[in-house]
C-alpha positions as CSV (number, residue, x, y, z in Angstrom):
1,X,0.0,0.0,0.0
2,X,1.1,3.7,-0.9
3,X,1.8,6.2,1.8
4,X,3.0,10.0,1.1
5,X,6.7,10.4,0.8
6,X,8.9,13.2,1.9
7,X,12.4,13.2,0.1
8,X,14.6,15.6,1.6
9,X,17.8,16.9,-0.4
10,X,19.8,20.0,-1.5
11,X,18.4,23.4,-2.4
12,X,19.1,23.1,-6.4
13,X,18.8,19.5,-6.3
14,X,14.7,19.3,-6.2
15,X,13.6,18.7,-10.2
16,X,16.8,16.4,-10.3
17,X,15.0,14.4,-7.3
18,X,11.9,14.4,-8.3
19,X,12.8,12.7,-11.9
20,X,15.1,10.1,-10.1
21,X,12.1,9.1,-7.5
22,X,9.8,8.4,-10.5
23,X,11.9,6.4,-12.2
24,X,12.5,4.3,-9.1
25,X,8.9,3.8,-8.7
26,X,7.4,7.3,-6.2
27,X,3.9,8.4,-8.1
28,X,2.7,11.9,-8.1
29,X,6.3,13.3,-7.4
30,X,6.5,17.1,-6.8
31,X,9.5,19.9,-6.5
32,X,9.5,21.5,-3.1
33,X,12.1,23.2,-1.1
34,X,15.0,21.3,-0.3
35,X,12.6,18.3,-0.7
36,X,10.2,16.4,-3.0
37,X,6.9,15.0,-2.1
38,X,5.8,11.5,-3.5
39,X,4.0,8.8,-2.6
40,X,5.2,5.0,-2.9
41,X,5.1,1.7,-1.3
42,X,7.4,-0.3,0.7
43,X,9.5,-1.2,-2.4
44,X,10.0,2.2,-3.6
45,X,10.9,3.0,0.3
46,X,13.9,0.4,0.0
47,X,14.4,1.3,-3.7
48,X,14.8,5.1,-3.2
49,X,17.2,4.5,-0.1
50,X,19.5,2.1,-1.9
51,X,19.6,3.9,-5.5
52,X,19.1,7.7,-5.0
53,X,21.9,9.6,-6.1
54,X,20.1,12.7,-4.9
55,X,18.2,12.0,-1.3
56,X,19.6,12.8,2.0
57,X,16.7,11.0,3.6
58,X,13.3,9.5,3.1
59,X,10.6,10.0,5.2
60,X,7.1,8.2,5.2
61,X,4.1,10.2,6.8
62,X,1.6,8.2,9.0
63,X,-0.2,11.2,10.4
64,X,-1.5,15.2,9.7
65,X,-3.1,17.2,12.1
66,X,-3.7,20.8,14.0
67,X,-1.6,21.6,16.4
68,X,-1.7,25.3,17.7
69,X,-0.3,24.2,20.7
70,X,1.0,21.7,23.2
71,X,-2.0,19.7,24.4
72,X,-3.3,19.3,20.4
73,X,0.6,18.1,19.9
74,X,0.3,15.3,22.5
75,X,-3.3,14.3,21.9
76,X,-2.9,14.1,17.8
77,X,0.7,12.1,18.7
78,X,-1.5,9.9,20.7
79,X,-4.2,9.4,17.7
80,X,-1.7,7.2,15.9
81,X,-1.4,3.7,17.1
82,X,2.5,3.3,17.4
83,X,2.2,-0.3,18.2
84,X,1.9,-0.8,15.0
85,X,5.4,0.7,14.5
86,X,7.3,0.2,17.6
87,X,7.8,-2.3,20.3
88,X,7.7,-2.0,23.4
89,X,10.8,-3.3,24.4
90,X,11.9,-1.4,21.2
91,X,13.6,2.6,21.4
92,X,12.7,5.2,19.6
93,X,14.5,9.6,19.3
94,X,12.1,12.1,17.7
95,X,13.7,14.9,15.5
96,X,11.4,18.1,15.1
97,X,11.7,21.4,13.0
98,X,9.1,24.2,13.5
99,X,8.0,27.3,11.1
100,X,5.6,29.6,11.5
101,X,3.5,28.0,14.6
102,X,3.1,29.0,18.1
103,X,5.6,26.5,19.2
104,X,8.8,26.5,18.1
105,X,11.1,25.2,20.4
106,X,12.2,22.3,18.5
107,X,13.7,20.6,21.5
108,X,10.3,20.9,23.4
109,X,8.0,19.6,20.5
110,X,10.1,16.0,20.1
111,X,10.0,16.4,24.1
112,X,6.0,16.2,24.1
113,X,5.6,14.1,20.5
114,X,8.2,11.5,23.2
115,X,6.4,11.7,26.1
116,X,2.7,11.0,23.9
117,X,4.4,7.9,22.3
118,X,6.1,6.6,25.8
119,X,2.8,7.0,27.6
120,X,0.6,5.3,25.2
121,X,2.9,2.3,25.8
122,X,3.0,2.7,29.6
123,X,-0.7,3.2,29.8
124,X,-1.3,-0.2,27.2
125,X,1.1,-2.5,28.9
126,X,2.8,-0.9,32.0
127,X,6.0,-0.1,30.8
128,X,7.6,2.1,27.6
129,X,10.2,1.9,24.7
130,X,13.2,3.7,25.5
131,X,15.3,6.5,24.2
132,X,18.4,5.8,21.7
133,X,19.6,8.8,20.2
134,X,22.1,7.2,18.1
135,X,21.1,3.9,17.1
136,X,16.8,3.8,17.7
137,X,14.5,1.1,16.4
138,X,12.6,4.0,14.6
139,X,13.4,7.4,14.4
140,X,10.4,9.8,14.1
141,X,10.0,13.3,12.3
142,X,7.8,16.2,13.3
143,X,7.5,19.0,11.2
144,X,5.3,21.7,12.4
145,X,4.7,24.6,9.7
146,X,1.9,27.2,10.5
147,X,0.5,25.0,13.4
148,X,-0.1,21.8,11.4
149,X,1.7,18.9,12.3
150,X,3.2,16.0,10.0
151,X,4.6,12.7,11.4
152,X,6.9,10.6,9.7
153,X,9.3,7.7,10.3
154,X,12.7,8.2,8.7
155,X,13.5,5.0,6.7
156,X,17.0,5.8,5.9
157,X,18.5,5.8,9.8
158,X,21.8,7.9,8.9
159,X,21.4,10.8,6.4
160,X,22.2,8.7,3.3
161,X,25.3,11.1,1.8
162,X,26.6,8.8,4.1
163,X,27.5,6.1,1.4
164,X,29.9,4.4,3.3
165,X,32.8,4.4,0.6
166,X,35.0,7.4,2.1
167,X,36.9,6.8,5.1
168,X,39.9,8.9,4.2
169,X,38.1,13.3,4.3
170,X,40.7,15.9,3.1
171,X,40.3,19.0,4.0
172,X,36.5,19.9,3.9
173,X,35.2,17.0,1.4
174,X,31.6,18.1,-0.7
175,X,29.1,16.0,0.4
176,X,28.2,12.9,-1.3
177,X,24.7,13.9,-2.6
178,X,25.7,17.2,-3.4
179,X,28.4,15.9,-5.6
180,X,26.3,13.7,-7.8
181,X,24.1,16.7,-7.9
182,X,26.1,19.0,-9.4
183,X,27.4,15.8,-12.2
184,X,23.3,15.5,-12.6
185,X,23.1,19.0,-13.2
186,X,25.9,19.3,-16.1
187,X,23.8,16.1,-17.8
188,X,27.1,13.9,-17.9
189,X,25.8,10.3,-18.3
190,X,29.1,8.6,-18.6
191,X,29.3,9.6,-22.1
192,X,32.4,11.7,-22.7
193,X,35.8,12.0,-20.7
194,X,35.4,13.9,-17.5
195,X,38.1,15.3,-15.2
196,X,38.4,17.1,-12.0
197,X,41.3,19.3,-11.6
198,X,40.8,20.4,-7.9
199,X,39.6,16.7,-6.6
200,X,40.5,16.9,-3.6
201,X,39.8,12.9,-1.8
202,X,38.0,12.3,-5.5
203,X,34.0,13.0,-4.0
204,X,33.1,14.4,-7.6
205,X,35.3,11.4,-9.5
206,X,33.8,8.7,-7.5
207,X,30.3,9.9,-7.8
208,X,30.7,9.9,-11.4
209,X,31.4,6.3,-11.8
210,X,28.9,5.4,-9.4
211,X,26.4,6.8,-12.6
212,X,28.9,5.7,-15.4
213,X,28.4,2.0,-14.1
214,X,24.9,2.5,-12.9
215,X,25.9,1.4,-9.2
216,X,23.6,2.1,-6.5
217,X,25.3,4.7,-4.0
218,X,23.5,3.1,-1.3
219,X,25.1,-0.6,-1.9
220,X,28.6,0.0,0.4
221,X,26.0,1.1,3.4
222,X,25.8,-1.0,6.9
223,X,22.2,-0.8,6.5
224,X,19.0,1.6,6.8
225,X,16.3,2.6,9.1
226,X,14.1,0.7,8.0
227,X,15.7,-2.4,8.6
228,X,14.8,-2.2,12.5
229,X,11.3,-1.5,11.3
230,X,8.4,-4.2,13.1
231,X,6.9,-4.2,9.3
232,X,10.8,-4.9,7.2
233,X,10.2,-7.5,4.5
234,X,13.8,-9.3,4.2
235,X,12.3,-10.8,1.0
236,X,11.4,-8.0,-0.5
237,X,14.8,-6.1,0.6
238,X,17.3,-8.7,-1.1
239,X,15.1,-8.8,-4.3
240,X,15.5,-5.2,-4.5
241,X,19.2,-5.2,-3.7
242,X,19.8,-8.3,-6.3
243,X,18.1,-6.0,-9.0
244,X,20.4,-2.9,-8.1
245,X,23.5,-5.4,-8.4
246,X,22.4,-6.8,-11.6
247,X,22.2,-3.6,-13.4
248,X,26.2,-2.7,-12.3
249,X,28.7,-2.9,-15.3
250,X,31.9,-3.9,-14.5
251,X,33.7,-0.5,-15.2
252,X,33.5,2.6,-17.0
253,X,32.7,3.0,-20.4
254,X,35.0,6.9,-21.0
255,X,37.8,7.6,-19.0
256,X,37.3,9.8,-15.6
257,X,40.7,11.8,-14.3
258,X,41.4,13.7,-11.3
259,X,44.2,15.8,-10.2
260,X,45.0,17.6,-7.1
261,X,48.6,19.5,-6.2
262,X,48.2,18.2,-3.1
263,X,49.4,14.1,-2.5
264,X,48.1,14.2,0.3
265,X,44.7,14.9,-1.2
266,X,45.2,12.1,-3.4
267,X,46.2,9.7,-1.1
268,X,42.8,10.3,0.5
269,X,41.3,9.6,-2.7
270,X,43.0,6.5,-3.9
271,X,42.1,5.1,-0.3
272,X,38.5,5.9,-1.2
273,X,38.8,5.0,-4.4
274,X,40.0,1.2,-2.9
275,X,37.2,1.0,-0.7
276,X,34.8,1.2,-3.5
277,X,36.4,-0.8,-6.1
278,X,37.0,2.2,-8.7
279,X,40.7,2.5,-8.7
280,X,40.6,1.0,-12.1
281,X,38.3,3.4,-13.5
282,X,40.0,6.9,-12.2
283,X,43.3,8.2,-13.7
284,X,45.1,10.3,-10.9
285,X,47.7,12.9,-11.1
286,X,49.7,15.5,-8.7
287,X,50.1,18.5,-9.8
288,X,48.4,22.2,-10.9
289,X,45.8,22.3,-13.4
290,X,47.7,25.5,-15.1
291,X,51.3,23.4,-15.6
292,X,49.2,19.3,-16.4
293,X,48.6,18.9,-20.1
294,X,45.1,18.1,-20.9
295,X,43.7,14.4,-20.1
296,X,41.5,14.3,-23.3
297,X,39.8,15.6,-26.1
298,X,36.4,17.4,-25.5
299,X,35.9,16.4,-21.9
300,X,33.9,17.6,-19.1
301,X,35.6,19.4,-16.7
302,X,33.6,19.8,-13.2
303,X,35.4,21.6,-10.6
304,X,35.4,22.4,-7.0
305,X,38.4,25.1,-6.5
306,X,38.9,27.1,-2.9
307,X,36.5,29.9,-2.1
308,X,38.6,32.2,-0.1
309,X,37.9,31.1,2.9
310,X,41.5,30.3,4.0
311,X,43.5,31.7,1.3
312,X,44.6,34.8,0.7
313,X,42.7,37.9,-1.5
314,X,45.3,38.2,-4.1
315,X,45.6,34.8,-4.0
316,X,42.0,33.3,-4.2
317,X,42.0,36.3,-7.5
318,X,45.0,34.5,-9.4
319,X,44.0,30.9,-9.1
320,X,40.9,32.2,-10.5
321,X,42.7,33.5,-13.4
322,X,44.6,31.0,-14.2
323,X,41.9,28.9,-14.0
324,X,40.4,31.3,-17.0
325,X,43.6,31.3,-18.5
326,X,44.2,27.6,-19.0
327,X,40.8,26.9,-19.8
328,X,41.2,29.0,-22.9
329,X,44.5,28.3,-24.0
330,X,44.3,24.6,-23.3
331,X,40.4,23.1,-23.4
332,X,39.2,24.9,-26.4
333,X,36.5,22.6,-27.5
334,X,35.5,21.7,-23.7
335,X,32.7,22.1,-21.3
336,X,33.4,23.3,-18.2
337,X,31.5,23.8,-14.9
338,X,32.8,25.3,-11.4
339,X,31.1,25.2,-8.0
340,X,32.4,28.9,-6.8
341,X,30.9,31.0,-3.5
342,X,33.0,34.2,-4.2
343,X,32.0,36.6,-6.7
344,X,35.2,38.5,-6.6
345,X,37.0,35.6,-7.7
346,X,35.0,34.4,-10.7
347,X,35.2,37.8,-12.8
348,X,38.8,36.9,-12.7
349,X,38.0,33.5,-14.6
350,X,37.5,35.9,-17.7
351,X,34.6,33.7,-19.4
352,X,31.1,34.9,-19.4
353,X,29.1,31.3,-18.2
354,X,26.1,29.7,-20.4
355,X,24.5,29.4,-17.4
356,X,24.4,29.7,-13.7
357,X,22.4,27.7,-10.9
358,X,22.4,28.2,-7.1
359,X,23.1,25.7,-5.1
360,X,24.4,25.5,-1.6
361,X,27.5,24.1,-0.1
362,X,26.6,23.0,3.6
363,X,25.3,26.8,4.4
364,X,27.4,28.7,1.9
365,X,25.3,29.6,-1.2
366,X,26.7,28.9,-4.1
367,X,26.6,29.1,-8.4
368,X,27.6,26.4,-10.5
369,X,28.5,27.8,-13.6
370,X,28.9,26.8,-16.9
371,X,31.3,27.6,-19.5
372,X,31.4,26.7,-23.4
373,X,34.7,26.5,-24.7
374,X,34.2,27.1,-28.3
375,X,36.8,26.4,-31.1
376,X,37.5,29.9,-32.7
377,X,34.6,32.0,-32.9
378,X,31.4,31.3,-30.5
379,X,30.0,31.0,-34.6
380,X,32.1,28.3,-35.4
381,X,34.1,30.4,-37.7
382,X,37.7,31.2,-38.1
């Protein structure tokens, strides 16, 4: 039976999502704000978890109601029969978020949505599930928005960037999802050369050729939420899990290249490379992308340099340049994108971009830009 969905992801990342969750088997999928609403059955639950390149968690609804305030919290917690969901010898933790209502002490509302579930139990059998922050057998969502409350259980247990195939971070790492976003938004589909000339521990490179060979980024997990759920169909989980496998191909059909002038960057990213089987399919090299000859012909360069953050003024400005510089001497007949949060710096690039999205990095906005690199005239002429 079909329940309504709640996808959460990236701000940018919402029409990308909402196209992957149809394709994995959500109905009536719709763009919100950093999340798309659906509605799907237990196998689209399990599928979306294992196979979404673009989720950060999935959510299932089991109740809606009014709540202007505390008492109409705890009794329309109490109208849902979490037996049904939870044990009794089971535990439970209870995120919230509040907008616009009279409440909105988020630590107080998953106090009272707690204390609603608990005492149902305690008043049904004489004693109560407990409290694992960490580890529970379900974890429960409240979102309260204008004083109307929705209840979900969050199927995915860790946030499910969380892949499970980096264990060596350098520096600060993009996440997971947002990675394969911003390959999503350039269109790649394993179809031409790519390379990454700021990789960094090779998030961007191995998110790639997770899509190149159509491998589910969920597959190198521990497990999900809803594996501790009272209603998990084992059956039904290792047919959906053999189906994922069986659409893997055994390696990439272009070439994908990275570079980084730091090694110990790319250390990090031939350990994480290891870990999920792909350092066959990434070519690696050590040094800066203004003095390294180009990998290939007409590739698709997707790029992550420094802000500013920790580097210089007049510095941050000239590796910006030379980023423009090389990519015009060197990649005419290119495509090029760059995730960049500082204005300043991307005038110095010297390239107007085809187009620009915002996205955001953690809490730093963002534009991922795009940049043709014609052959002679933008009119193909001399």
């Amino acid at each position: 039976m079909e329940a309504p969905l709640v996808i959460k992801t990236f701000a940018g990342l919402e029409s990308l999502l909402a196209e992957e969750v149809t394709a994995l088997g959500a109905s009536g999928a719709k763009a919100g704000k950093r999340a798309v609403y659906a509605n799907g059955d237990l196998k689209t639950v399990y599928r979306i978890n294992l196979c979404s390149r673009y989720a950060l968690r999935v959510l299932q609804e089991v109740h809606r109601f009014s709540a202007p305030d505390e008492k109409a919290l705890y009794a329309g917690v109490q109208e849902v029969e979490w037996n049904q969901f939870l044990p009794v010898d089971g535990s439970l933790a209870v995120d919230a978020v509040a907008y616009r209502s009279n409440m909105d002490h988020t630590q107080y509302i998953a106090l009272k949505t707690k204390d609603a579930i608990v005492d149902q139990f305690r008043d049904a059998y004489g004693k109560r599930p407990n409290v694992d922050i960490q580890r529970p057998t379900v974890r429960i969502h409240v979102h309260l928005v204008e004083n109307n409350a929705t209840v979900s259980l969050d199927s995915s247990g860790d946030s499910l960037h969380r892949r499970g195939y980096r264990e060596e971070p350098a520096g600060a790492p993009l996440s997971e999802v947002l990675a394969a976003g911003l390959i999503g938004l350039t269109g790649w589909k394993g179809d031409r050369p790519l390379y990454d000339p700021f990789c960094g521990s090779g998030t961007l490179l191995t998110e790639a050729v997770l899509l190149a060979r159509r491998i589910a980024p969920g597959r190198f997990r521990e497990g999900f939420g809803f594996q501790r759920w009272m209603n998990f169909d084992a059956g039904l989980w290792s047919a959906v899990r053999e189906a994922a496998l069986a659409q893997e191909l055994p390696a990439s059909s272009v070439p994908v290249f990275g570079s980084d002038r730091s090694s110990v960057a790319l250390s990090s990213a031939k350990s994480n490379l290891r870990t999920a089987g792909m350092e066959r399919d990434i070519i690696l090299r050590t040094g800066e992308f203004e003095q390294l000859e180009p990998p290939a012909d007409g590739c698709l360069l997707v790029m992550n340099p420094p802000y500013g953050e920790r580097i210089a003024h007049e510095d941050i400005q000239r590796l910006y340049k030379g980023i423009g510089d090389t990519l015009k001497r060197q990649y005419a007949g290119s495509e090029a994108w760059i995730l960049s949060a500082n204005r300043e710096a991307e005038k110095q690039i010297g390239l107007r971009p085809s187009k620009r999205i915002q996205v955001f990095n953690g809490p730093i906005e963002c534009r991922f830009l795009k940049f043709e690199l014609y052959r002679g005239s933008r009119r193909g002429g001399e």
